[in-house]
Each structure stands twice: as C-alpha cells, then as structure tokens.
N, C-alpha and C positions, 0 to 999 in steps of 0.2 A: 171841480173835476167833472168831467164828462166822461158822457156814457164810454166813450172808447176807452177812455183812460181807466175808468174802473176795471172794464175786461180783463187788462193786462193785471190792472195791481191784483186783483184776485188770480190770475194764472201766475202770478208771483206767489203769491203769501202759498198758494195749494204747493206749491215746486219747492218752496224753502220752509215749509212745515209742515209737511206732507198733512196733518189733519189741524183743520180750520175750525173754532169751535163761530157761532154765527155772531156771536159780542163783540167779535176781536175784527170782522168783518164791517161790522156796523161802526166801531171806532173809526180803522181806517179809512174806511171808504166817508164818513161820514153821512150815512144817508137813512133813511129811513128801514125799517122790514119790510117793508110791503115791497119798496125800490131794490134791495137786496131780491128779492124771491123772482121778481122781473125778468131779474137781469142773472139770474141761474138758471134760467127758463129757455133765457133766448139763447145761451151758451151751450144748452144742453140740445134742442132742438131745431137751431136756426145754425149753428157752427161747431153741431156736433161733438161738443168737446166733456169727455167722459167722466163728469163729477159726479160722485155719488155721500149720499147720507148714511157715516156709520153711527148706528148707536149708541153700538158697543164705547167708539170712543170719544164719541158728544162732539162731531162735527162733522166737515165735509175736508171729501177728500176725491185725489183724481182714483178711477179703478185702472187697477192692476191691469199693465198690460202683455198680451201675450208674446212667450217667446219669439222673439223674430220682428215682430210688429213694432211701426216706427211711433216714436213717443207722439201727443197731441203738442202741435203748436200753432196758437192763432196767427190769423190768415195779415199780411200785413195793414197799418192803417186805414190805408185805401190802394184802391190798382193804381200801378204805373202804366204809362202810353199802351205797351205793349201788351200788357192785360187785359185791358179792358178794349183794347181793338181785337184783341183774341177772343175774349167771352162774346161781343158786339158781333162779332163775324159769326161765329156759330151759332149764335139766335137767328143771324138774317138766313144761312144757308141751312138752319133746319125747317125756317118757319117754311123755307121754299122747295122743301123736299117730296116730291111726289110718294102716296103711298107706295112701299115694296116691301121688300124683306126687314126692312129696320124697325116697320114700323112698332110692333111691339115696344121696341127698345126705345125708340123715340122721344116717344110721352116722359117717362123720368128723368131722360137725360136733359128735358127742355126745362124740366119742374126745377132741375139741381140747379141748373143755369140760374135761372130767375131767383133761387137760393142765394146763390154768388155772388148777384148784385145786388141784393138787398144789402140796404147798412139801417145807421139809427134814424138821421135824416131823411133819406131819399129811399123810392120805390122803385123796383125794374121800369115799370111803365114812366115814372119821371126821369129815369136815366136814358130811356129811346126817347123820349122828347126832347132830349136837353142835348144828348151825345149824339152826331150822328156820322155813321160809317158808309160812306159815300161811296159805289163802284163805280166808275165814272169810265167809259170807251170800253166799255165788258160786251165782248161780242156774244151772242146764246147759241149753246151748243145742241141740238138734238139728242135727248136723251138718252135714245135707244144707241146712239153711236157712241156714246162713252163708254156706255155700261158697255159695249162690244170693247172699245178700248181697254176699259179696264179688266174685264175678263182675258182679255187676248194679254194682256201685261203679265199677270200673276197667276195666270195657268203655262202660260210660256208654251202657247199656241198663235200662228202667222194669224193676219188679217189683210182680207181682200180687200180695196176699197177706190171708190173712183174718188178720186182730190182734186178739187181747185184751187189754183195757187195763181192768187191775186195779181207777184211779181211779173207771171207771163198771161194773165186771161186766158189760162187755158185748164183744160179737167184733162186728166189723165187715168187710166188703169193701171193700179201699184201693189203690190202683196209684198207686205211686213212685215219685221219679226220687232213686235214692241218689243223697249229696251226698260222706259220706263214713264208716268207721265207727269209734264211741270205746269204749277199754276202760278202765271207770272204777269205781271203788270195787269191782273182781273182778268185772263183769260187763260184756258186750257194748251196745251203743247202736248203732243206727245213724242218723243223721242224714239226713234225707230229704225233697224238696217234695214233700207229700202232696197229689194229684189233687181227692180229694175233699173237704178243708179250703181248699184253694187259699193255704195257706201252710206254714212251714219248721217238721218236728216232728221230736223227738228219738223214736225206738222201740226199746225193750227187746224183743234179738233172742229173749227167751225166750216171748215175748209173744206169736211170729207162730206160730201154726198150720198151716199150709196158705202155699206161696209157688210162683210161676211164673215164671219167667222172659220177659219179653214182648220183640218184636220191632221194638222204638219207642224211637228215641233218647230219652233223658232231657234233663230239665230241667235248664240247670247254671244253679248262683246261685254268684257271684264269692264268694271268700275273703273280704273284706272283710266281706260281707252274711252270711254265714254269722255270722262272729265277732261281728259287731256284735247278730244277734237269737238266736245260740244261746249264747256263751260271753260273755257281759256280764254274766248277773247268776247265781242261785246255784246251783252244781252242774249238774246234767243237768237240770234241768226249768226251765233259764235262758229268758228274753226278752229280746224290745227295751224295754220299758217296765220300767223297771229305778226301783227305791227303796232307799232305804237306813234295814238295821234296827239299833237302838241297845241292846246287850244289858248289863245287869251281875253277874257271874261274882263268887260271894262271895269271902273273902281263899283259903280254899282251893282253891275251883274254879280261880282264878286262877292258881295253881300248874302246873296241867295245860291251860288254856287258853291262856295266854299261850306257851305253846312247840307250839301249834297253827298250822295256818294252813287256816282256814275258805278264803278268797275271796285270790287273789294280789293285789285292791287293797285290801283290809281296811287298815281304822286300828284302835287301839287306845292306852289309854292307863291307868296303876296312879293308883288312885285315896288321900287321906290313910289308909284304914282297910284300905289294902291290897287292894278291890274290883279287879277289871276291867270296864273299858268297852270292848266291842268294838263296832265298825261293821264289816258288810259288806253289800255291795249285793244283792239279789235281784227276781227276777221274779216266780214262780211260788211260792209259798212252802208247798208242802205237804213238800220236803227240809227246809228251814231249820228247821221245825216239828220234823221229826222227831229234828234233828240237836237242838234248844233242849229237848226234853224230854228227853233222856240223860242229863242235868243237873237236872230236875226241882227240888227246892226251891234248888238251889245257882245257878240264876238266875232274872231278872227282866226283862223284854222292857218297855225303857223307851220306844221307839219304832218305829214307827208306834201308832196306837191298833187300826188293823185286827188287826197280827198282836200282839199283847195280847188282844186278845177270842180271837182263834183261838188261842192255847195256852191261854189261860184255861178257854174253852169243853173244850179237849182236857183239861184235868186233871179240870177237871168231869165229863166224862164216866168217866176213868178212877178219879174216886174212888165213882164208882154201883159200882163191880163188888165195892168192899169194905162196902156201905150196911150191912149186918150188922154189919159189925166197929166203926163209926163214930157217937157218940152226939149230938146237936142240935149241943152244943157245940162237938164235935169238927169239925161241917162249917159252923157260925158261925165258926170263928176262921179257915176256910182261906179263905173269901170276906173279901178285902177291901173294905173301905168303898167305895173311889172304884173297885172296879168296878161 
C-alpha cells in the first residue's frame, strides 16, 4: 500500500468509526508508528485535514465541524489536465506580477500554491521542470494600460485612448465605455461600445498606445447583447451577422482536427474515405482564415463561396513569394478549374 493509498484508508476508517484507536490503524494500514505518525503529520499540516487526539476516548478522530462549514475531503489522486494547467498558470502569472496592491497578499497565495503541488513523490520545483506551460504568440501588454482598463471596466467609467489596429496600419482617437475584458489565445481583448463607431468592438489591449481615464459614466450593453454580437460567431473578431463555413480536413488532417474544438457549436462529421467535415459559424472571417491556412493543402473550404475566394486569393498570394522556385506548371496545377 502506498503512501496515497494509506491517506484515504485512514480518511475511511476516521468517516466510518468516527474514533480510531492507533492499533487498529497500525493493523490496517500495516505499517510501522513511526510511518503512522508521518503520515498524520502530512495530513494535518500539508492537506489540512482536521484530525485530532481524544483522550478521553483512546484514539483519533476528525474535529467537529462548524455549522455551515463543508466537511474535509482529500484532494483527488493527483490533478487532471486542467488542474494542473490552472495551478501552472498562476505560479507563472504571479511569479510575473509587478509589485502593487496585492502584494501583501501574494506571498501566501504563492506559498499555498507550491502546497498544492507538492505530493509523496515529486516537489513544486520538479513539477516546473518536468511540466511545462508554454504561452506561445502572447503579445505584452503595458501595464499601466490595463490596470486603466481594468479600472475603467469595474468602476464603469469611459476610457480615452489612441489605438492601433493592425487590420488597417492606422492609430486612431476612441473614447470607450468598457463592457468587459477577455484573455484569449495568450492575450488580452477588451470588449468595449466604441464612441466613435457607435457600436460593440472587441480591442487588443496591445493595440492601445496612449489611454486616459475619463470622468463619464460609461455605456452598459446587457449580457445578452454583448454575447449575441461579440461571442456568436468565430473567436475574437466574432459578430451579429453570423454564417456558417463548411470545411474538409483530409483522412490525416482529420486525425488532429477532429479532437479540436474550433467553435463550442461546431458540427462535424467522418466522411467514407476518412475526410472531415467541419462547420462552424463565423462573422468576421480574417481568424477562421488564418486558423484554415495552418492546414494549407490538407484542407478545402467547401463553403461559403466568399471565404473560398479568400483563402484562395490568400494561397495565391502566398505562393508569389516562391515565383522563383515554381515553374508554369507547377502554378497551372495549384489553380483549380472551378475557381
């Protein structure tokens, strides 16, 4: 029996006989006192778990807990994916936290952390060597403009700010009314009714330049209306007027796509020769694009006919930069007939 295994049979035997005398411990468990005293050590001080010694009635037992408060239950065997990319994330983004307001609070919450991942075998520091949480195209934001974002978000005051937006190489003057802000694919968005478009755009906090904090209640647009014209259709550069594109993923691609998830209402379906057909729905389709050429000959954008011309058009341009390399025939056979 190991060490894991003991924890439990002892949070058994304490739940199904509420008092454990330490003989009856030592039978089941089979193990030594010394390894008994260990291992009520680590349970008490390492995972918190509230057993105490009554005298009175010659064993151990859990303490009484208070009205309202949820009973002790150990933490599962070990983390799943999603655990441990969650405890993994907050180590990397506290260790990377400039001093502020938190910091007080900082220092324990980093100590619990490092708690968290401790098991019998392995140490925090051998699980960051061993696991590692890769942000990989994480644009950096300027600090002092978030923290303006994020105040201008949760006091529900406008913000001034000149923005550059990539799509047209140009900066503009925009005043705000944050709605809310998203951290998506490793980077910042904030969501915001833009004054001078006079509707709901999503902006890449890396984007802003120059931001003010204004003295003007902001604009609030309900939940409902947010979700409906910013997270309906594909990734971050989603809309209201939403379509849906028809893709087919050859038998290999299909391997690596089919255990994707593009769009949470995507359909999908394996086709006789082992293809995939994916649908998902999009707005703005300069992500979808970018996401459908990653894949380049290993798929085929079977619908709309718009975005067909526009990845078409996009291989086209990307095969000018090899024109050298590439002889009549060679860019006769990559144009198809029926485009």
């Amino acid at each position: 029996m190991d060490r894991t295994e003991r924890f439990y049979k002892i949070e058994h035997l304490l739940s199904e006989r509420r008092v454990v005398p330490v003989k009856v411990f030592l039978q089941e468990l089979e193990i030594s006192l010394a390894t008994f005293k260990r291992d009520i050590e680590y349970l008490r001080s390492r995972l918190h778990a509230p057993i105490v010694w009554d005298r009175d009635a010659g064993g151990y037992r859990f303490e009484a807990s208070a009205p309202g408060e949820a009973r002790h239950e150990l933490p599962g065997l070990w983390f799943n994916a999603s655990e441990i990319h969650a405890l993994l994330s907050m180590q990397h983004l506290l260790a990377g936290l400039e001093p502020g307001l938190l910091s007080p609070h900082v220092a324990p919450l980093a100590a619990r952390l490092r708690a968290l991942l401790a098991g019998d075998d392995h140490s925090p520091d051998e699980i960051e060597r061993r696991i590692r949480v890769l942000h990989v195209a994480a644009r950096p934001v300027a600090l002092q403009y978030f923290q303006l974002a994020a105040t201008a978000t949760l006091k529900r005051k406008r913000l001034q700010v000149s923005y550059f937006a990539r799509s047209s190489n140009a900066t503009t003057e925009r005043e705000l009314s944050p709605q809310r802000l998203a951290f998506y694919r490793g980077n910042w968005y904030l969501d915001a009714w833009c004054h001078l478009r006079e509707g709901l755009r999503s902006f890449s906090l890396d984007g802003i330049k120059s931001a003010l904090l204004l003295d003007k209640k902001a604009k609030n647009v309900d939940e409902a209306t947010l979700d409906e014209i910013l997270a309906s259709g594909y990734g971050i550069y989603s809309g209201k007027r939403t379509q849906w594109a028809s893709l087919r993923f050859s038998p290999s691609a299909a391997l690596w796509v089919g255990a994707e998830e593009w769009h949470p209402q995507q359909k999908s379906h394996i086709e006789a020769d082992g293809s995939l057909v994916l649908e998902v729905p999009y707005s703005e389709d300069r992500e979808l694009v970018m996401d459908i050429l990653r894949h380049s000959a290993e798929v085929e954008v079977l619908s709309p006919e718009t975005l067909r011309h526009r990845v078409r058009d996009a291989l086209l341009a990307a095969v000018k930069n090899y024109a050298p390399l590439i002889t009549f025939k060679d860019f006769r056979n990559l144009v198809r007939k029926d485009d």
